[in-house]
C-alpha positions as CSV (number, residue, x, y, z in Angstrom):
1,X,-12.4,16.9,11.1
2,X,-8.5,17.0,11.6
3,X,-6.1,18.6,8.8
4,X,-5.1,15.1,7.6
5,X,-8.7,13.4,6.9
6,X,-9.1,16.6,5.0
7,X,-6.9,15.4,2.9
8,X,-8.1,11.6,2.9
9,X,-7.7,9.7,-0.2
10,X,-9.6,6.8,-0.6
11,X,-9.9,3.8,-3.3
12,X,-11.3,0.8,-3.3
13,X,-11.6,-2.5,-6.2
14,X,-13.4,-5.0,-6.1
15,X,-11.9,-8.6,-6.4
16,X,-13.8,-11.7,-7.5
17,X,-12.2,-14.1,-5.1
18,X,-13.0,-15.0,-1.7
19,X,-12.0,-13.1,1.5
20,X,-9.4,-15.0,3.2
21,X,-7.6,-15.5,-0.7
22,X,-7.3,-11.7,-0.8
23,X,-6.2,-11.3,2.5
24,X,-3.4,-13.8,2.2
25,X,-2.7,-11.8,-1.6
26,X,-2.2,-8.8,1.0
27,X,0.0,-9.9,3.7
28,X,2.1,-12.3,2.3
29,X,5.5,-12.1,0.7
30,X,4.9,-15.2,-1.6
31,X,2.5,-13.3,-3.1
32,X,3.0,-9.9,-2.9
33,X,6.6,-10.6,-4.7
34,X,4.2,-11.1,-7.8
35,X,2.1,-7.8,-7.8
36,X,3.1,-5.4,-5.2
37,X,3.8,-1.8,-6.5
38,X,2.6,0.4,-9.7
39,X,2.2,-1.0,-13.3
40,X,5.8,-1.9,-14.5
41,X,7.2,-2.0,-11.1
42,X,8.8,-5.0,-9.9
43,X,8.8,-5.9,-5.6
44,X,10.9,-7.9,-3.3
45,X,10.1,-8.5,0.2
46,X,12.6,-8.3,2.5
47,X,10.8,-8.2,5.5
48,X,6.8,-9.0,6.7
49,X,6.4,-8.9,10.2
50,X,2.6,-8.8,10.5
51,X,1.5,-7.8,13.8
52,X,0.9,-4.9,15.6
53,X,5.1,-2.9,15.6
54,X,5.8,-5.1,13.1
55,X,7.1,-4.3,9.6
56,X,6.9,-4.8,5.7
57,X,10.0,-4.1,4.2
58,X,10.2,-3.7,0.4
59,X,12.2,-3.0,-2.4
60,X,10.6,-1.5,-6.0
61,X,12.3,-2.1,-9.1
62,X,10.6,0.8,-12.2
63,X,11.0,-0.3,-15.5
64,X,14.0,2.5,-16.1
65,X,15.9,0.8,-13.5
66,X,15.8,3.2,-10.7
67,X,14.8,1.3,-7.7
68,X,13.6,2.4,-4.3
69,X,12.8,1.2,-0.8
70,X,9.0,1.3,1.5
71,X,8.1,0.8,4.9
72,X,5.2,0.1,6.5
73,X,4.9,-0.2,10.3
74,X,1.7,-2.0,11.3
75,X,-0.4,-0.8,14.5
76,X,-3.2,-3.0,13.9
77,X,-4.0,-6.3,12.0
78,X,-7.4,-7.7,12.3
79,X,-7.3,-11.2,10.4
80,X,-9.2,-10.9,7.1
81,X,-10.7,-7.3,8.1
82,X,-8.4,-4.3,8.8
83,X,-4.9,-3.4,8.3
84,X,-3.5,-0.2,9.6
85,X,-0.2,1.1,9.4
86,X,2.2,4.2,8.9
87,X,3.9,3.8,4.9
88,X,7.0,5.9,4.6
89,X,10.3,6.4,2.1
90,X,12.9,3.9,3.6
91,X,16.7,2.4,3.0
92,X,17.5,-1.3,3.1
93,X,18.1,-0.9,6.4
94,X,14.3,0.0,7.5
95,X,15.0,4.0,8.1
96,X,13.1,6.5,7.7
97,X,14.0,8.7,3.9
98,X,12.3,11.5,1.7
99,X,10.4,10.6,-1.5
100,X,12.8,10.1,-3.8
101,X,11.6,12.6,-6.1
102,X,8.7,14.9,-4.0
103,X,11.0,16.3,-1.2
104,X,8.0,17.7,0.7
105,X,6.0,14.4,0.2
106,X,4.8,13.5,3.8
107,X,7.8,11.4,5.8
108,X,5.1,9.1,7.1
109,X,1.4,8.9,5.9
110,X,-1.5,6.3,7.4
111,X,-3.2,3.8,5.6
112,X,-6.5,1.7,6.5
113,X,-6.9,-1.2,3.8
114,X,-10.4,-2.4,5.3
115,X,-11.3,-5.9,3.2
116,X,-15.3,-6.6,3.3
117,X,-16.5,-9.6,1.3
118,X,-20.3,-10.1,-0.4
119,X,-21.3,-13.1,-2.2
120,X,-18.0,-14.7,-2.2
121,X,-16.6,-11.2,-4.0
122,X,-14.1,-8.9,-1.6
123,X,-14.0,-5.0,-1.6
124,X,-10.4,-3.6,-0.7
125,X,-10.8,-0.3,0.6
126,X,-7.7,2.3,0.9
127,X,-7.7,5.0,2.8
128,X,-4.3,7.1,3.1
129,X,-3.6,10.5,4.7
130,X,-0.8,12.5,5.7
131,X,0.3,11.7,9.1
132,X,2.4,14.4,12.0
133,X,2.9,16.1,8.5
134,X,3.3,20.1,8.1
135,X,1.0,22.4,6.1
136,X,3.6,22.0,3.0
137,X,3.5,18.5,3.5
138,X,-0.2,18.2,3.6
139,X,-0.8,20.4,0.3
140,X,1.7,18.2,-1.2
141,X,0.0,15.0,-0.3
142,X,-3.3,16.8,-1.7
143,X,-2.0,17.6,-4.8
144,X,-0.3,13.9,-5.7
145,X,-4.3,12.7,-5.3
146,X,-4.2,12.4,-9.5
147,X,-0.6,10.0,-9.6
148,X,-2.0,8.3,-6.5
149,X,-4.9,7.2,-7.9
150,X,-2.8,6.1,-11.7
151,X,-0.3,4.4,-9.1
152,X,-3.0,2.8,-7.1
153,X,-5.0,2.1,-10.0
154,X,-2.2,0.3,-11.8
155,X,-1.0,-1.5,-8.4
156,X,-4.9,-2.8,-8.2
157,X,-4.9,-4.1,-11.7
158,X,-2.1,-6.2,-10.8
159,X,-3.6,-7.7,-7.9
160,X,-6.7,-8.7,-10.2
161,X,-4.8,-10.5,-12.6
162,X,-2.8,-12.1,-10.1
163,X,-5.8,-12.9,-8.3
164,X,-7.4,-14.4,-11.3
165,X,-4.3,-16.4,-12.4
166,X,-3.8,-18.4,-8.6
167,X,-7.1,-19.3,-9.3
168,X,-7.1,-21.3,-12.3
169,X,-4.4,-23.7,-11.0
């Protein structure tokens, strides 16, 4: 075991909808512009390149105002089964940038969203740890595991009402 999965976080919801539906909820912008980011947050895509050195660009609005920019960098896309990609801080321009308010929050950590579907319900598993971070930077991943999981959590809710709603049309 390696210092980062130590320090693995994982969570995982269940979605009643079909597999290919939640993929397409994950990975595109015309959907993702509708639930993308914690409770109260509002997201703009600017970018979603999705294949392997591609990018998701984004922009998070909070409900105070302050707004703030995320990157991911995919390395692998498996259609309807695996996504994995480095998240980080970023400016409009795609660069790399501190947390905006945890300055020893990880500059890049790795995420697995694994999508595995059972009697037409799908199962969206996270998995996130700190990636070519130092010891401070691992501790501090370690110790946000409480607001990740709120964040998450609340980011997750809004994907099951906005699952819910495309499917009543």
């Amino acid at each position: 075991m390696t210092a980062e999965t130590q320090n693995e976080f994982v969570i995982s919801r269940t979605f009643d909808a079909p597999r290919d539906l939640v993929w397409k909820v994950h990975t595109e912008a015309e959907h993702l512009n509708h639930w993308w980011g914690p409770k109260g947050f509002k997201c703009t895509v600017r970018k979603l390149d999705l294949r392997p050195g591609g990018i998701f660009l984004y922009y998070l609005q909070a409900p105070d105002g302050t707004d703030m920019w995320g990157k991911y960098v995919f390395r692998e896309v498996v259609p309807q089964e695996r996504l994995v990609f480095t998240v980080s801080f970023s400016d409009e321009n795609a660069g790399v940038t501190r947390h905006p308010m945890a300055p020893v929050w990880p500059l890049e950590t790795l995420s697995t969203l694994t999508f595995t579907e059972q009697n037409g319900k799908t199962t969206v598993t996270v998995r996130w740890v700190p990636h070519t971070a130092t010891q401070a930077e691992r501790e501090a991943f370690a110790a946000g595991f409480d607001s990740m999981t709120q964040g998450w959590t609340g980011t997750l809710d809004k994907a099951t009402d906005y699952l819910a709603r495309i499917q009543q049309r």
